[in-house]
C-alpha atoms as a printed R data frame, in Angstrom:
    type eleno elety resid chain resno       x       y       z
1   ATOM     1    CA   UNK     A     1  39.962 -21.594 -85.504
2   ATOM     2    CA   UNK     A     2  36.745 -22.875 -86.886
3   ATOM     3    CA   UNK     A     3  36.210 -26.980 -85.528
4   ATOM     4    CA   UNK     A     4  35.115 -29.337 -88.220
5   ATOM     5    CA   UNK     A     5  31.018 -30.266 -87.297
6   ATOM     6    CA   UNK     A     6  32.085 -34.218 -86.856
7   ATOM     7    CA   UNK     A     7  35.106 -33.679 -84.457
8   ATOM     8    CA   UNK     A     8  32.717 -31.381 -82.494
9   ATOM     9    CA   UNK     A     9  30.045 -33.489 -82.469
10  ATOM    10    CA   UNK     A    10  32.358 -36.812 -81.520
11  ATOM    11    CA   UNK     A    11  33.782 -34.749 -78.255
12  ATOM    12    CA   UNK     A    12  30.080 -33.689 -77.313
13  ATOM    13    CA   UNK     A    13  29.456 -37.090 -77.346
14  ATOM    14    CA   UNK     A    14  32.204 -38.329 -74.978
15  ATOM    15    CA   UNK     A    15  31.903 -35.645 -72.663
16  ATOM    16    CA   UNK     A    16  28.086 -36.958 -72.235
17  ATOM    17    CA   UNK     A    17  29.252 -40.565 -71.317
18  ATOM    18    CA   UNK     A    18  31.169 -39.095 -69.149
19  ATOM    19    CA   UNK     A    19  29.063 -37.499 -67.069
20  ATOM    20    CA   UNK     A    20  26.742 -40.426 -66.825
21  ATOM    21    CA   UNK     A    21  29.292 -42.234 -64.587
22  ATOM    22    CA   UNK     A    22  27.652 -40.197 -62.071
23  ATOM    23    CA   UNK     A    23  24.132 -40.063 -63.481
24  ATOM    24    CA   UNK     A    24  21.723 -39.994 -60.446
25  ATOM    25    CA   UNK     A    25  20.382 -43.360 -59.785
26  ATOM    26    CA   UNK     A    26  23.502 -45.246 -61.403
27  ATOM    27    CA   UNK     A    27  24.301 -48.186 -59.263
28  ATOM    28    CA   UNK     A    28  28.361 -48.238 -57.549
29  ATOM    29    CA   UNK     A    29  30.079 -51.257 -56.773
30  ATOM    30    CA   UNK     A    30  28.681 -51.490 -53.316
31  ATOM    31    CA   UNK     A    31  24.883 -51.443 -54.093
32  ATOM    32    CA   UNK     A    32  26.206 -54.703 -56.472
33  ATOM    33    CA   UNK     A    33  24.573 -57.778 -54.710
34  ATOM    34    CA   UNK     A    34  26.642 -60.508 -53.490
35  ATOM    35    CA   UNK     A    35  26.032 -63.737 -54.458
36  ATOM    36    CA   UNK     A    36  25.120 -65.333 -51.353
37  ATOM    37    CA   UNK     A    37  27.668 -68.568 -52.082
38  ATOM    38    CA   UNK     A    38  30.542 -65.955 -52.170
39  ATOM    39    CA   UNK     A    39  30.087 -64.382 -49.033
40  ATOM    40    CA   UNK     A    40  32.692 -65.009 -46.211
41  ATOM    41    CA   UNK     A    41  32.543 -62.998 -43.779
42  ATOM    42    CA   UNK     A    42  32.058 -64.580 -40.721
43  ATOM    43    CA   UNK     A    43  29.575 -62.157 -39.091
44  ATOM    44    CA   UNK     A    44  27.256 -61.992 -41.691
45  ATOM    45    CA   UNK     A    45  27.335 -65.931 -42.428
46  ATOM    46    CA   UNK     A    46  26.638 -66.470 -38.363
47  ATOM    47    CA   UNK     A    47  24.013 -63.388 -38.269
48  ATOM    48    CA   UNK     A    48  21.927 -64.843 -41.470
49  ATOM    49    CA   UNK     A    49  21.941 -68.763 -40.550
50  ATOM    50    CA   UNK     A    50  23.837 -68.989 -36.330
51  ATOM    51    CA   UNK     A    51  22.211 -66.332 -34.453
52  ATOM    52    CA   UNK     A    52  18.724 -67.293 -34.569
53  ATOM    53    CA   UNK     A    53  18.895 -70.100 -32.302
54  ATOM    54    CA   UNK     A    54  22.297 -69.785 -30.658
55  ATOM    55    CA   UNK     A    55  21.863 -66.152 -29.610
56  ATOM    56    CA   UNK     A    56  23.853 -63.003 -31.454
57  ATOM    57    CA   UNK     A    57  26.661 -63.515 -29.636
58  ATOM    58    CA   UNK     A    58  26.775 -67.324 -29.019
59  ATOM    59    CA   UNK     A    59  24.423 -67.055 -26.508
60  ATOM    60    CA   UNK     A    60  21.147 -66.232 -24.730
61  ATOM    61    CA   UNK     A    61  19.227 -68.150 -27.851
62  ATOM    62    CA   UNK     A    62  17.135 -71.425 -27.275
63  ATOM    63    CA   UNK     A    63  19.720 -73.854 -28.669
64  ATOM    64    CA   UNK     A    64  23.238 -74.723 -26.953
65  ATOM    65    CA   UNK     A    65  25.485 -71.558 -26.727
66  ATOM    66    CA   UNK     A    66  28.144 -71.940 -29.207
67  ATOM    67    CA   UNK     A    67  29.984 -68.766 -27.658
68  ATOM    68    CA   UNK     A    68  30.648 -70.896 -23.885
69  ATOM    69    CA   UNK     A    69  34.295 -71.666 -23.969
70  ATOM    70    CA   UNK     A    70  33.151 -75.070 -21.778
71  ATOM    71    CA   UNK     A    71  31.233 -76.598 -24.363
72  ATOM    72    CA   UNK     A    72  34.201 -75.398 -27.159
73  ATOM    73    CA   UNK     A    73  36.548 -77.126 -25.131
74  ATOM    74    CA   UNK     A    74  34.816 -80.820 -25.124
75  ATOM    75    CA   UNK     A    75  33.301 -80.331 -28.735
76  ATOM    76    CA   UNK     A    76  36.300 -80.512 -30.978
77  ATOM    77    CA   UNK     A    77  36.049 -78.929 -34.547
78  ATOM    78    CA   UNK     A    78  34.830 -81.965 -36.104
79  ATOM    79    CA   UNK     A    79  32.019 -81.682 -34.006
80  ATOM    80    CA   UNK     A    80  30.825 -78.457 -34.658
81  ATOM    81    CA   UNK     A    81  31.582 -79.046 -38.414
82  ATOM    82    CA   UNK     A    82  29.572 -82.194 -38.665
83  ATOM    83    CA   UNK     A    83  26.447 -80.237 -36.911
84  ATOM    84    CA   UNK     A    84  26.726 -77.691 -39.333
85  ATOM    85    CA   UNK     A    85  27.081 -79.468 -42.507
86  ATOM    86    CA   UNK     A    86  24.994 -82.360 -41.648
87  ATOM    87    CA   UNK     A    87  22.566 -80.881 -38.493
88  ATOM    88    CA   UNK     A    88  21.439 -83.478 -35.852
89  ATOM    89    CA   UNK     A    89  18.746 -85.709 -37.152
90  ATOM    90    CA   UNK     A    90  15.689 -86.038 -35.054
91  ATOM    91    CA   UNK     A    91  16.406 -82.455 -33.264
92  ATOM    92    CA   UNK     A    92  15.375 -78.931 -34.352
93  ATOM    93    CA   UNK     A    93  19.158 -78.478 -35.892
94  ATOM    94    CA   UNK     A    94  18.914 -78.458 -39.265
95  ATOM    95    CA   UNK     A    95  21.630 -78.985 -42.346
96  ATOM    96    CA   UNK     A    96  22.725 -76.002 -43.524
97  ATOM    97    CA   UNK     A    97  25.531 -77.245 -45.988
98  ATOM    98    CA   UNK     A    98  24.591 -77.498 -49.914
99  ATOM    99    CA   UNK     A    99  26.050 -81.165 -50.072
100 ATOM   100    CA   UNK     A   100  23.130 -82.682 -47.477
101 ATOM   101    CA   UNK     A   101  20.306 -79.860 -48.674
102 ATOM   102    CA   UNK     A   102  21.050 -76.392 -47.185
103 ATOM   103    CA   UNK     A   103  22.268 -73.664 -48.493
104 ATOM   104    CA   UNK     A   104  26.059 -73.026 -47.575
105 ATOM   105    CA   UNK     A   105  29.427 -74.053 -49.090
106 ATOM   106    CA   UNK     A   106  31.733 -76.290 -47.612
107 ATOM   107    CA   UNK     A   107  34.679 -73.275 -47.326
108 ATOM   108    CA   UNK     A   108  31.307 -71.401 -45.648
109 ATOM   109    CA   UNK     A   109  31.087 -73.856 -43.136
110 ATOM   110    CA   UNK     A   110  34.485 -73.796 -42.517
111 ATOM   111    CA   UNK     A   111  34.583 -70.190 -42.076
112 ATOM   112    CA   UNK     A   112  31.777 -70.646 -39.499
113 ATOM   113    CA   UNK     A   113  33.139 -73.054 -37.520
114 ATOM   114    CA   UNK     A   114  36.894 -70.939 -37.258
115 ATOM   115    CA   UNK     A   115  34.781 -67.955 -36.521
116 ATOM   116    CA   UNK     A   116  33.021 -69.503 -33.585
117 ATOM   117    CA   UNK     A   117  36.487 -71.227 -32.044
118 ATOM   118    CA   UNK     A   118  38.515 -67.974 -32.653
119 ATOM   119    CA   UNK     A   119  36.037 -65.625 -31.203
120 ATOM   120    CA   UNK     A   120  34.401 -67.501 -28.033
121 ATOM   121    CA   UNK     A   121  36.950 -70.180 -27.047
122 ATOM   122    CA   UNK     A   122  39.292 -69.840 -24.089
123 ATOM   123    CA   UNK     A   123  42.112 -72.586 -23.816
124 ATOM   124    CA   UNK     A   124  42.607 -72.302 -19.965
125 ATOM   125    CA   UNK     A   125  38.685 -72.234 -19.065
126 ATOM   126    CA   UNK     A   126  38.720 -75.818 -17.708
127 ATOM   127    CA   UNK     A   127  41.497 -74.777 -15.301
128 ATOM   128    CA   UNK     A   128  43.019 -78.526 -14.846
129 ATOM   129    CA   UNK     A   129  39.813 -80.631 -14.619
130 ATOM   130    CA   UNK     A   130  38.953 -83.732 -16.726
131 ATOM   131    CA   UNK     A   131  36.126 -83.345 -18.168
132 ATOM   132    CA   UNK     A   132  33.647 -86.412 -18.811
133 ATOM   133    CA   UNK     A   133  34.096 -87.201 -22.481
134 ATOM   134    CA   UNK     A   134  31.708 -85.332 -25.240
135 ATOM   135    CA   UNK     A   135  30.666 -88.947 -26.181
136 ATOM   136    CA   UNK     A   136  30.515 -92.149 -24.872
137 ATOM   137    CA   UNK     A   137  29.577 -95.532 -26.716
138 ATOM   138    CA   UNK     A   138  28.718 -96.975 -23.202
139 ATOM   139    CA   UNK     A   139  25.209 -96.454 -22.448
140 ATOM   140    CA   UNK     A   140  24.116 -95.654 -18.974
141 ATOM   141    CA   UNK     A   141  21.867 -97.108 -16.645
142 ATOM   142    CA   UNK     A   142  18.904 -95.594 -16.254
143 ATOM   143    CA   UNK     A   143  17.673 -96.720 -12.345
144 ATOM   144    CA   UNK     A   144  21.405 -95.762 -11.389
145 ATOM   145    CA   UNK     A   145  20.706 -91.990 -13.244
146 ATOM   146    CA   UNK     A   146  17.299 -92.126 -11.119
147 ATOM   147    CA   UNK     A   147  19.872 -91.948  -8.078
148 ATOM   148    CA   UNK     A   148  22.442 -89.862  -9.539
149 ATOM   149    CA   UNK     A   149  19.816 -87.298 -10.812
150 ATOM   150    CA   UNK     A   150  18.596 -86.782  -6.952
151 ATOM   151    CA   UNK     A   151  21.707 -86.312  -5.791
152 ATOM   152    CA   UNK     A   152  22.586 -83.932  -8.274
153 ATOM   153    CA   UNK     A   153  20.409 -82.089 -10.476
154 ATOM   154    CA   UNK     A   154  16.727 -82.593  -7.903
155 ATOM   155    CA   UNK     A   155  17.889 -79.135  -6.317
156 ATOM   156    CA   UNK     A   156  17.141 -77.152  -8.507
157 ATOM   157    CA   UNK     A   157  15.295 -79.415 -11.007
158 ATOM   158    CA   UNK     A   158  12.976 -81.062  -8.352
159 ATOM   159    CA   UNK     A   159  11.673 -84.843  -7.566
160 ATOM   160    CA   UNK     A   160  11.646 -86.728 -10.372
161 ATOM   161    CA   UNK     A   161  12.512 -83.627 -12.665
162 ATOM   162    CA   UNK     A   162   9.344 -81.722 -12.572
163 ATOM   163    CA   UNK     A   163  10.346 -78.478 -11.659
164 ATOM   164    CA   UNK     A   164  11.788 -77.058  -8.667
165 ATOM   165    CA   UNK     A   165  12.583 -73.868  -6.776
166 ATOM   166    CA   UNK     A   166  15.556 -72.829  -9.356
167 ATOM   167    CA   UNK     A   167  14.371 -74.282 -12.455
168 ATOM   168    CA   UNK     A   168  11.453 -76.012 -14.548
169 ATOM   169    CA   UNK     A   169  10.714 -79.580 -15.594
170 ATOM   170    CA   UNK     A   170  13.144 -81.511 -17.553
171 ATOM   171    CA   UNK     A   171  10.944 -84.472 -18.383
172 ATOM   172    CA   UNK     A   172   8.578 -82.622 -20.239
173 ATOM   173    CA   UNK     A   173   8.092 -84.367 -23.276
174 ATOM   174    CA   UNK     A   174   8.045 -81.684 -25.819
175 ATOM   175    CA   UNK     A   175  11.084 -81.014 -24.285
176 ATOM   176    CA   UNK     A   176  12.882 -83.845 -24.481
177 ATOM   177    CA   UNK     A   177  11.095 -84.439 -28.231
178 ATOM   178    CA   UNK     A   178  13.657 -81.650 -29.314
179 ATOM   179    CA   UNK     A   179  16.960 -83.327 -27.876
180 ATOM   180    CA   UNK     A   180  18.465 -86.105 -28.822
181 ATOM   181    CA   UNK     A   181  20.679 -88.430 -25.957
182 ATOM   182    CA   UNK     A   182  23.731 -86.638 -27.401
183 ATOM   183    CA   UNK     A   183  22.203 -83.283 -26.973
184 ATOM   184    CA   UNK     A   184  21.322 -84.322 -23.020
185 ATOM   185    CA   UNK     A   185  25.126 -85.651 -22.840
186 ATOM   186    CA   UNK     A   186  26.192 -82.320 -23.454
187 ATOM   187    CA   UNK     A   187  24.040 -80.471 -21.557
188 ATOM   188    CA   UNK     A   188  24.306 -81.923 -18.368
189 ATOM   189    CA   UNK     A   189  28.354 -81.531 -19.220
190 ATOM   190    CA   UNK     A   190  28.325 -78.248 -19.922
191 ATOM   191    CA   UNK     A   191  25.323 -76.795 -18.263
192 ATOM   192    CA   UNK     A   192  23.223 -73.637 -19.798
193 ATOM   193    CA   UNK     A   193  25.702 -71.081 -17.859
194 ATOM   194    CA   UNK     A   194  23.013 -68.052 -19.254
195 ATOM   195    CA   UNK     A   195  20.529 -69.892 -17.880
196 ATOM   196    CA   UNK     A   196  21.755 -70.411 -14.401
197 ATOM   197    CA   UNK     A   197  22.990 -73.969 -14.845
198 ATOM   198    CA   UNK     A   198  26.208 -74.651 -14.006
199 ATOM   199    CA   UNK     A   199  28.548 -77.580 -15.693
200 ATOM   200    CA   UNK     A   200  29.598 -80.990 -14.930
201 ATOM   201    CA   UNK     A   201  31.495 -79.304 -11.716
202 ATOM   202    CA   UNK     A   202  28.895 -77.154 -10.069
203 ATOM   203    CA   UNK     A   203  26.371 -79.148  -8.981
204 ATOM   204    CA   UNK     A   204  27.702 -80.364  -5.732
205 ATOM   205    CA   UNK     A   205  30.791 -78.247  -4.807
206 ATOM   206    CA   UNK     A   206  34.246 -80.358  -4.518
207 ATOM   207    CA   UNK     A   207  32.323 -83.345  -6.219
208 ATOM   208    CA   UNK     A   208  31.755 -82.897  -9.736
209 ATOM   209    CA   UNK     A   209  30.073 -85.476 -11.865
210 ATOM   210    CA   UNK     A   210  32.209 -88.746 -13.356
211 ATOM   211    CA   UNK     A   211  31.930 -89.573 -16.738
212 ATOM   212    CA   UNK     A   212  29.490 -92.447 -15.349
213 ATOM   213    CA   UNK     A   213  27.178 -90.077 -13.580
214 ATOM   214    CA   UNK     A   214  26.398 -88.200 -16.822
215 ATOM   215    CA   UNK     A   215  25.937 -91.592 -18.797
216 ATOM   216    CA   UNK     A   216  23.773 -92.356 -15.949
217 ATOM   217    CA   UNK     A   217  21.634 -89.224 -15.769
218 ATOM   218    CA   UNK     A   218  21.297 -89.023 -19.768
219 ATOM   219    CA   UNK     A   219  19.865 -92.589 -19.626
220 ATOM   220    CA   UNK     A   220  17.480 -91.604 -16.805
221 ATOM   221    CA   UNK     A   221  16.336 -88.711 -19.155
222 ATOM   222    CA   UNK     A   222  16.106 -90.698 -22.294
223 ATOM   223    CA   UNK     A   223  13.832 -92.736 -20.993
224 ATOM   224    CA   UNK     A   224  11.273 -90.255 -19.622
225 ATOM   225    CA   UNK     A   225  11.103 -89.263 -23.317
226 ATOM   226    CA   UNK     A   226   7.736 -90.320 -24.610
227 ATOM   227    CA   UNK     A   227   7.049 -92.934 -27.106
228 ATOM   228    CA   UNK     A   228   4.539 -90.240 -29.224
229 ATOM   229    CA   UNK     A   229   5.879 -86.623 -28.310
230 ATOM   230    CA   UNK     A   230   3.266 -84.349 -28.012
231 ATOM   231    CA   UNK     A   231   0.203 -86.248 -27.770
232 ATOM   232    CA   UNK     A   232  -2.143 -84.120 -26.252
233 ATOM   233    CA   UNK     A   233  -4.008 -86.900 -24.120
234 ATOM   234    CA   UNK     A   234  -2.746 -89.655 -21.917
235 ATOM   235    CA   UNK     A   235  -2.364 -93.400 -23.187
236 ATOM   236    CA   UNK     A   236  -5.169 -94.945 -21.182
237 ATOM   237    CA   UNK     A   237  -7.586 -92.904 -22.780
238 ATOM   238    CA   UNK     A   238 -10.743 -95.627 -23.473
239 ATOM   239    CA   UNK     A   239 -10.246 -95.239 -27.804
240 ATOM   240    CA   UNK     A   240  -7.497 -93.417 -30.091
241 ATOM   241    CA   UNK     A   241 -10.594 -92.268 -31.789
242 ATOM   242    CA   UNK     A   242 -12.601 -90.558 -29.008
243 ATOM   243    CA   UNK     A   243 -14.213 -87.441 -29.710
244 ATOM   244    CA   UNK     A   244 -13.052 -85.304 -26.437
């Protein structure tokens, strides 16, 4: 049977578009970009905006670990929420959520800050003890943290916090230009376990640290914090506008 020229030309024709579903070089659904607001998945959100401070796994990165179950179980959910959305003014952390300038969604935030407490914390980690309280609107005194901080932390840390045989200075003032009280506070709660350091409860065995002691301590810090971080000459130079 003889085909009529138009029918055979019309199925020539779809059998072509066919075959250019799987034209070399045609794009599939995965090679599709995201749009970076839409993505929730919590490993890629941490990867592209956690990681490079807090370590790939929570840890072993310059900030605070986010994957120690201490700190997790003294920094509640708001806490961690508020850093993310809002960062910590005056330290390195920045804001990451689109409502205060960065770049994430609230429900991205949210999926970061479920990720971290699903995956790191550890309800029984604090075995019993009381820890001192993430926050305190009592200041401490800063001759008293003089006293405490020999007792406790000048072991490793060394007179006056210069350095010792375990560990460097902590009254260096770059570093303590990166850290705000609350940032201390938590440290000297929660230690840097990566780093050696231990928590609130390791630094004399049997006797760990009141709530008092690390008020104390984080005022004696504070105020080794210099006026003008990072000025590279000392204050009794002879003129602010000496040619050195």
């Amino acid at each position: 049977m003889r085909i009529p020229p138009l029918i055979l030309a019309v199925c020539i024709s779809a059998l072509g578009l066919c075959g250019c579903t799987n034209a070399p070089g045609r794009p599939t659904p995965g090679d599709v970009p995201i749009v970076p607001s839409e993505i929730s998945d919590f490993n890629i959100l941490y990867a592209q905006n956690c990681s490079g401070c807090h370590g790939s796994e929570g840890k072993g990165g310059a900030a605070i670990p986010l994957g120690d179950p201490v700190y997790l179980a003294i920094a509640d959910d708001e806490v961690l929420h508020r850093a993310a959305t809002n960062g910590i003014p005056g330290t390195s952390m920045p804001a990451f959520a689109q409502s205060a300038g960065g770049m994430l969604t609230d429900k991205q935030v949210d999926v970061i800050v479920h990720g971290i407490r699903e995956r790191w914390s550890k309800p029984d980690v604090l075995q019993g003890a009381n820890p001192p309280p993430y926050s305190s609107s009592e200041l401490g005194d800063a001759s008293r943290g003089s006293k405490t901080y020999s007792e406790y932390c000048s072991f490793c840390h060394g007179d006056g916090g210069r350095g010792g045989r375990k560990a460097g200075s902590i009254v260096n003032g770059s570093f303590l230009a990166l850290l705000n009280d609350q940032e201390l506070r938590t440290i000297v709660i929660v230690g840097r376990p990566e780093l050696g350091a231990p928590d609130w409860r390791g630094d004399i065995p049997g006797k760990p640290m009141s709530a008092q002691d690390v008020s104390d301590v984080v005022a004696w810090l504070a105020s080794q914090r210099p006026k003008f971080p990072g000025q590279p000459y000392l204050n009794t130079a002879k003129s602010t506008g000496e040619v050195r």
